[in-house]
N, C-alpha and C positions, 0 to 999 in steps of 0.2 A: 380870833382877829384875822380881816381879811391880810393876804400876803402884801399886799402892797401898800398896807397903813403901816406892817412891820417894815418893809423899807424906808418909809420915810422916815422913821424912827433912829434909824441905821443910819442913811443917805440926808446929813443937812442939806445938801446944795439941791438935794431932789425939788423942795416945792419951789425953790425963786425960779428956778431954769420952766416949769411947768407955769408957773405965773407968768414967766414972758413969754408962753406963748399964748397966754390970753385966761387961761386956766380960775379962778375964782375958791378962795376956801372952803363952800361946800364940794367946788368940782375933784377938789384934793382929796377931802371923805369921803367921797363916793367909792363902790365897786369900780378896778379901775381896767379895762378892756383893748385889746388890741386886736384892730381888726384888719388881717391882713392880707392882700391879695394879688392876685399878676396882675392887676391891670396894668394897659400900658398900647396905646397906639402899632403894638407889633405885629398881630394880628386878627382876625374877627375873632376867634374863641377869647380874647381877652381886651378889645377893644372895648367895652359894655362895661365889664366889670364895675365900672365907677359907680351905674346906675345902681347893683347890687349894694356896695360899698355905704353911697351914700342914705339907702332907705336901710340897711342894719344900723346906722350911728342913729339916725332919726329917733328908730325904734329902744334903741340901746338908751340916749338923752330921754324916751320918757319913761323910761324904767327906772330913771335915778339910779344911771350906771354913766359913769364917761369913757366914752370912747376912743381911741387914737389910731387914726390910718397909717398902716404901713406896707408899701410896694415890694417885692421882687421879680421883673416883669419876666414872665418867660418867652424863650422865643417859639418859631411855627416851626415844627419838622417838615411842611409841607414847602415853607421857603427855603430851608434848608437844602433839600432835597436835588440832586445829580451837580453837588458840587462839596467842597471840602467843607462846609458849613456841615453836613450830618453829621460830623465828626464829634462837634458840638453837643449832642443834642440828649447824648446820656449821659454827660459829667455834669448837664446843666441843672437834672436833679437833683445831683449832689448841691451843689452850688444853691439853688432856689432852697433847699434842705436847709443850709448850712447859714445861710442871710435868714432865715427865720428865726433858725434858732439864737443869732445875736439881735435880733430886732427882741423879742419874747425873753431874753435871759437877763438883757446888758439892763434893761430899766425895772422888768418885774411888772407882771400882771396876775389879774386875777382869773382871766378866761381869755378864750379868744375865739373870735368869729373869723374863719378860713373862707376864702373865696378864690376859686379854680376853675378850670373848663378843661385844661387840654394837656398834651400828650405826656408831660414832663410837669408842668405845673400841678396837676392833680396829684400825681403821687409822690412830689416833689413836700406840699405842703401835708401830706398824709404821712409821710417821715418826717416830718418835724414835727408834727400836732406829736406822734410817740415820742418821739426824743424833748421835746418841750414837759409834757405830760403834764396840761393843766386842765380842768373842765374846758370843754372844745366842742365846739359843732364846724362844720364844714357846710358850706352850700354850694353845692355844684353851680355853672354858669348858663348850661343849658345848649340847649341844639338848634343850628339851623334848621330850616325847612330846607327841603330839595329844590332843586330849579324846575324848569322846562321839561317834562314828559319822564319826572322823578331823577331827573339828572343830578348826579352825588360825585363829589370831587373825587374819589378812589377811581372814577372811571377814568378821569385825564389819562395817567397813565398809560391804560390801553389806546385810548387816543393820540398819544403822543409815541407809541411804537407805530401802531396802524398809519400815524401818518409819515412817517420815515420810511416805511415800507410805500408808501404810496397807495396806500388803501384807500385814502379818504382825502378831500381834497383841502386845501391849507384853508378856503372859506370856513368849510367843516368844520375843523380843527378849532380855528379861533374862536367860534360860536360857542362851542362848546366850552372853551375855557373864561371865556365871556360871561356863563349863565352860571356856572359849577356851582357859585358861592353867594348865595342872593341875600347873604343878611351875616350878621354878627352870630357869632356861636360856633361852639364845636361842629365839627364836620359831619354830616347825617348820615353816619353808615359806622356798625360797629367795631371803629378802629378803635385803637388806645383812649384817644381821651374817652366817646363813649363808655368804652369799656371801663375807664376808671371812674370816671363819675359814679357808672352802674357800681361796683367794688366799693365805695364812698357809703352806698347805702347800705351794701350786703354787710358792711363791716359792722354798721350802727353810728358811723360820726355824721350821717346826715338822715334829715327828716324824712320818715316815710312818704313817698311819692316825689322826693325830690331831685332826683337825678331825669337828665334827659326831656326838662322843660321847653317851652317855646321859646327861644331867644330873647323873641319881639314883645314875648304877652306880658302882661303886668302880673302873673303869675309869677315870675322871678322877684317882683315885690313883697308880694304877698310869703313868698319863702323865705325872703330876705327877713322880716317880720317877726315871722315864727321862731326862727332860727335862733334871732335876739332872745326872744323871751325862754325859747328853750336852753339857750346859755345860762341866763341869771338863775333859772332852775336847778342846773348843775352846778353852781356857784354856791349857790345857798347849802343847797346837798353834798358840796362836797365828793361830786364826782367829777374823777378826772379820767384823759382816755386809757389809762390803764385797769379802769373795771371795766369797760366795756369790749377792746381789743385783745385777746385772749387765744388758745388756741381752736377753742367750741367758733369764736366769732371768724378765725382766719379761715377755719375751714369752711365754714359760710358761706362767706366769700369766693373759696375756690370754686363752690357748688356751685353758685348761680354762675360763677363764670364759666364753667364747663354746662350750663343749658342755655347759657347766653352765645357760644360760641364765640368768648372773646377773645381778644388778641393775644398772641403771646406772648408779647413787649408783658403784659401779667405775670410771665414768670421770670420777669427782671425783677418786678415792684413791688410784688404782696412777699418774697421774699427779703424787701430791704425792709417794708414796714415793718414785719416780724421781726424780725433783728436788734429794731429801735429797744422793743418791750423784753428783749431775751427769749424769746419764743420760736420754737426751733421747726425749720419746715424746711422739705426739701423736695427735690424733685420726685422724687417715690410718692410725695402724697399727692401733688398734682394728677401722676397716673392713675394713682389708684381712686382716686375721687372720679376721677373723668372717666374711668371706665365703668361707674356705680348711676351716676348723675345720666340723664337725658338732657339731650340737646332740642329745644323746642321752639325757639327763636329764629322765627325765617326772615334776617334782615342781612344786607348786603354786611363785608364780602362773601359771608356763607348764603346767605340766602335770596330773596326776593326784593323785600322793602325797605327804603328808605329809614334810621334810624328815629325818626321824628312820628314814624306812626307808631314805637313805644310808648308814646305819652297817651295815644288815639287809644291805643289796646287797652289800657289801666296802668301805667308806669311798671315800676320794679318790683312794687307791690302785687303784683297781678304775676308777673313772673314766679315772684320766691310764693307766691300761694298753690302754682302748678307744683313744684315740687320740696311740699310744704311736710312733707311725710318724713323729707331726707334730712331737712334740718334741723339745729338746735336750738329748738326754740326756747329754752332760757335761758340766752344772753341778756344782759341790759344794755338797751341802746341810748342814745342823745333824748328822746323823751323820758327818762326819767324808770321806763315801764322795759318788760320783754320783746323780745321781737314776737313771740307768741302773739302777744297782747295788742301789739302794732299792728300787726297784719288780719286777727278780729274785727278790730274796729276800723280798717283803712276803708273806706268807701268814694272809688275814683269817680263817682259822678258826683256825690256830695264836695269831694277837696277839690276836684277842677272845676266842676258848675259848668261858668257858661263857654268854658275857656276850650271847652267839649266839643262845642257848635260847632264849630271848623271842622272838625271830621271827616273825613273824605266818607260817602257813605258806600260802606263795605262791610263786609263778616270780619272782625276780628279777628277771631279762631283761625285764620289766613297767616295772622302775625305770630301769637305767642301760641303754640301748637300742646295739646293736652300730654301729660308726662304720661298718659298710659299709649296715645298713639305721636310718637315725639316723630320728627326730622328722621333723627339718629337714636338708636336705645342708651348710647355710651359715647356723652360729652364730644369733645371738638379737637384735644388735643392729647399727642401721647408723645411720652417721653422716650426714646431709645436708646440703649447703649450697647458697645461692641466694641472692636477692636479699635474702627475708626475714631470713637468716640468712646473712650474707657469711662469718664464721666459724667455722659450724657448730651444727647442733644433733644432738641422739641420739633415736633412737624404739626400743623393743624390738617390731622387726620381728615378732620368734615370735610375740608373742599379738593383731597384727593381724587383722582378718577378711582375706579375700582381698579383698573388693571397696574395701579401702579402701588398698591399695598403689596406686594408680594412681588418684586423685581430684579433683577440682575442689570446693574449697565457699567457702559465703561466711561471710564475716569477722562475729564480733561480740565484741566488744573491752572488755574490762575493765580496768582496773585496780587491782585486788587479787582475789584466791581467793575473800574474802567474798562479791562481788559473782557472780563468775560464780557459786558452789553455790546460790544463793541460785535464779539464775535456773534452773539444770536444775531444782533443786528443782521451783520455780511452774510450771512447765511451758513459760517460755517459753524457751527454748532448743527448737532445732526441726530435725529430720533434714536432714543438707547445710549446718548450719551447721559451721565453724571459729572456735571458743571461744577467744579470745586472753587469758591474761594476763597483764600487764607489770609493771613495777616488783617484780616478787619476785624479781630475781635476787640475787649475791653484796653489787652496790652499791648493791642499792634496797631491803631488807626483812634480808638474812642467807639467802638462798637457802632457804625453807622449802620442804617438799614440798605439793604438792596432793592430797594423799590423798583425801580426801572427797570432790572434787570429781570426781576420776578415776572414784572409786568409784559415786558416783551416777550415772555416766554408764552406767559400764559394766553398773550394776544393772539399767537402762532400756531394754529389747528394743526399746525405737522409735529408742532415739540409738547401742547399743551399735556398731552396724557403719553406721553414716549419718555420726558427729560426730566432729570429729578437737578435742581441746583440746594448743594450741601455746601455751610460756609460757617465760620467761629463769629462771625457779625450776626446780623440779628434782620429782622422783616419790619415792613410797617404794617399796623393793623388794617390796613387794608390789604393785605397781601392775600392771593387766592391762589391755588394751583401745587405744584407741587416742591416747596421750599421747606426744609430741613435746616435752623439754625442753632445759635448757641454753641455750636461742640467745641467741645472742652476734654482735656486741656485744648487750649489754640492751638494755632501754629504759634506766635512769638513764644509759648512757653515750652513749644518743641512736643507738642501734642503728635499723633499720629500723622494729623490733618497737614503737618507740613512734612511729609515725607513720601504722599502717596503720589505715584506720577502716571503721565497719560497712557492711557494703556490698560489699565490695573482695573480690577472688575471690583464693583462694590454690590451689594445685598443688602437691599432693604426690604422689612420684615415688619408690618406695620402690627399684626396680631401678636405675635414673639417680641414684639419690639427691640426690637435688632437692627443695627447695621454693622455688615464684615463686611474688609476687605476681605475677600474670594478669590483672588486670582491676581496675578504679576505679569504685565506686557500684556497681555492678552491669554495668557494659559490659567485655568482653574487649578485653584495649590488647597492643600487642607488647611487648617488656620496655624496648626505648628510653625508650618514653614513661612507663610506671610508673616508672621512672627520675628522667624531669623532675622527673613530678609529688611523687613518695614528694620529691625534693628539695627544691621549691617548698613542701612542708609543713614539712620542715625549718627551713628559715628564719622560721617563723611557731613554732617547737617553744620553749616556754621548759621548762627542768629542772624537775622537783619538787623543793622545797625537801626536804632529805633525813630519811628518818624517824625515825633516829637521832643526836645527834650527841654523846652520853656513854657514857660506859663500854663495856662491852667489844662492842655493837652499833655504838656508835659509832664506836670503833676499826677493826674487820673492815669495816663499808661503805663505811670512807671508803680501804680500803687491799688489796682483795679484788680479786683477779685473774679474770678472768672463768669460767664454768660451763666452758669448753671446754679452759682452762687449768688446769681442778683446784681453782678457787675460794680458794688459798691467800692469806695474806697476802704481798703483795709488800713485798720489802724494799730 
């Protein structure tokens, strides 16, 4: 018996309350579905949503399944962004998590069709489809096209330091933030949400070739479509997302995302999905996968092009088939079949057709690069630990210069984001320094990103290959250059990070993956003695009284598990 004919068996008042809203007694029999998504006027990745929404219920009512919409809107990190709103913007995972799972629990379904696009909402609804754990598919919402001469919003940034600096003239400036965003969809450059859509398919909870579609094309329909019928398939079978999310499927995941060179905000997410199912991952496997995995994917902020020409190349299909040698191909995914089996039969001129046309005409092989002659032989990101960071922090190694995997600089130590942009801004930040900032991690601020801060640096050909910024807050996936986050412990937990001061010489070690403190003031010490002394300061360290202590910031800082952990709430 389906589960939700057992509630109503359980629940009298269930079928009157469903009759007022319009509901009919075979609609009560029916398989009973919730289909649930951000949409919501907040921003273009979820502003559309409804069109997805409304062609799954279509699709759902002629399968002799009924349907019911339900919302948790997410917001934009991108509006977010150089104000106390990013603060916001990783407890609202939790949060978007947490409203799923009483929307899916409190009344009881039989499946559900997930609908997402962006940074928080994606892997928002991806920990709750695990934590719900009923037959599930997900449909990503899809990508903008670029603007004007492949203009991609990760570049404001640089334009918004260049024009403070006065590089560019305030016409410039506006043009550019004018054209950034020419349609609804995720942002076209492989930031978070990209990146998690991509993660969405690596996992199995979405249909092959459906991450990273056109925004605008009816192709989001047609996905919308399949999705439904691939639901009632799992419905009837009896699979739910715990045969398909797995440890063979998380590391999948990792895979593609270490030849995708995805964002790091990934090693917040795929460790909170994991967690849902009891499945244990940690930062050792993302190293060690990224060091195995080629990085092949030449798309902004690693590489060349616009996120949007992954649909032109073959989707993610075409991806996870370059480096099809490394993965496990039998998992079972959302059709029913293996991923094996998916990726035999995937054929992106046959699933896109005419939606191909548009193609800018160019070599592909520009885009999604052969795993035997990749980018990089070894993925995109590495995890380090050291004195600084006893358990762990991450740097996306791919968009390092060379000369700054192996460095020595000195310390100047902020605490908060304001203070250091401020200072690259004025010019005093200076080649060879290491930009610290503290207190932004999960229990000191809400783990914001330093986008601007990142961004200015990396604008600045005096600091871009000279300045490394190390901080317990976290990056946006657009972040290029040379940014080290997550370490952990924080500072609000009295990590190392809040005791080192300016002066103090750090060693970053990208091969070794290492970062020490090496030096006190400006003298080089062996690590015993940085040891003592990082202790002897310790003892002198009193806590910051905490930034928040109401509602739902106050909530997450005071119960936030650290950057390395996934940033969840712990319970």
């Amino acid at each position: 018996m389906l589960y939700s004919q057992k509630v109503r068996k359980i629940a009298p008042e269930m079928d009157s309350l469903k009759r007022g809203m319009g509901w009919n007694t075979k609609d009560l029999e029916k398989m009973q579905v919730i289909v649930e998504s951000t949409y919501g006027k907040s921003h273009p990745g979820s502003a559309h949503l409804d069109v997805i929404v409304n062609e799954a219920m279509d699709e759902l009512d002629s399968l002799r399944a009924k349907p019911a919409d339900y919302y948790a809107t997410d917001i934009c990190d991108g509006q977010a962004q150089g104000h106390d709103g990013m603060n916001y913007s990783l407890v609202s995972r939790e949060i978007i998590a947490n409203m799923i799972e009483i929307h899916a629990n409190a009344t009881g379904f039989d499946g559900g069709v997930f609908v997402a696009s962006c940074d928080k909402g994606m892997p928002g609804n991806l920990v709750a489809m695990c934590r719900v754990n009923i037959p599930s598919v997900v449909v990503p919402g899809g990508i903008m096209n670029a603007g004007p001469n492949l203009l991609t919003l990760n570049q404001i940034g640089t334009y918004s330091a260049m024009h403070k600096r006065g590089e560019i003239t305030k016409e410039q400036y506006e043009s550019y933030k004018e054209n950034a965003c020419p349609s609804c969809g995720a942002c076209s450059f492989m930031g978070t949400a990209a990146t998690m859509q991509v993660v969405s398919e690596a996992l199995g909870l979405a249909l092959p070739g459906a991450a990273l579609l056109p925004s605008t094309s009816d192709m989001l329909k047609v996905y919308a479509r399949k999705s439904s019928k691939a639901l009632i398939n799992l419905i009837e079978k009896g699979i739910k997302v715990s045969d398909i999310v797995n440890k063979k499927s998380i590391e999948n995941a990792i895979m593609v995302h270490a030849a995708i060179g995805g964002s790091t905000n990934a090693l917040l997410h795929i460790p909170a999905i994991a967690k849902e199912l009891g499945i244990e991952i940690n930062p050792e496997d993302f190293d060690r996968i990224h060091r195995e995995i080629p990085f092949i994917l030449n798309v902004r902020p690693s590489g060349q092009w616009p996120a949007n020409y992954v649909f032109y190349a073959g989707g993610v299909p075409a991806i996870m088939n370059k480096i099809k040698k490394y993965l496990h191909l039998d998992v079972l995914t959302v059709t029913g079949k293996t991923l094996g089996e998916n990726l035999e039969a995937f054929d992106a001129k046959e699933t896109y057709g005419e939606y191909l046309k548009s193609a800018p005409k160019m070599d592909y092989s520009e885009v999604i690069y052969d795993a035997e002659n990749p980018i990089n032989k070894s993925g995109a990101v590495s995890v380090l630990k050291g004195n600084m960071a006893p358990e762990g922090c991450v740097v996306k190694h791919s968009s390092l210069p060379a000369g700054m995997k192996d460095i020595k600089l000195k310390v100047r130590a902020f605490d908060s984001e304001e203070e250091a942009f401020e200072a690259v801004i004025n010019g005093s930040i200076k080649p060879g320094d290491a930009i610290i900032i503290r207190y932004e991690g999960p229990r000191g601020s809400g783990m914001p990103e330093m986008f601007y801060t990142t961004e200015a640096i990396a604008s600045d050909e005096k600091l871009n290959s000279t300045v490394a910024l190390i901080t317990d807050g976290r990056f946006s996936g657009a972040t290029r250059g040379p940014a080290i986050g997550h370490v952990s412990p924080e500072a609000s937990s009295g990590g190392p990070i809040a005791f080192v001061k300016d002066g103090d010489i750090i060693h970053i070690n990208i091969e070794d993956r290492g970062i020490n403190i090496v030096g006190i003031n400006g003298e080089e010490k062996d690590l015993e003695e940085v040891a003592f002394i990082l202790n002897e300061r310790k003892k002198d360290w009193k806590p910051k009284a905490p930034k928040y202590t109401k509602g739902v910031l106050g909530l997450y800082t005071s119960m936030a598990t650290s950057g390395m952990e996934g940033g969840v709430i712990k319970i």
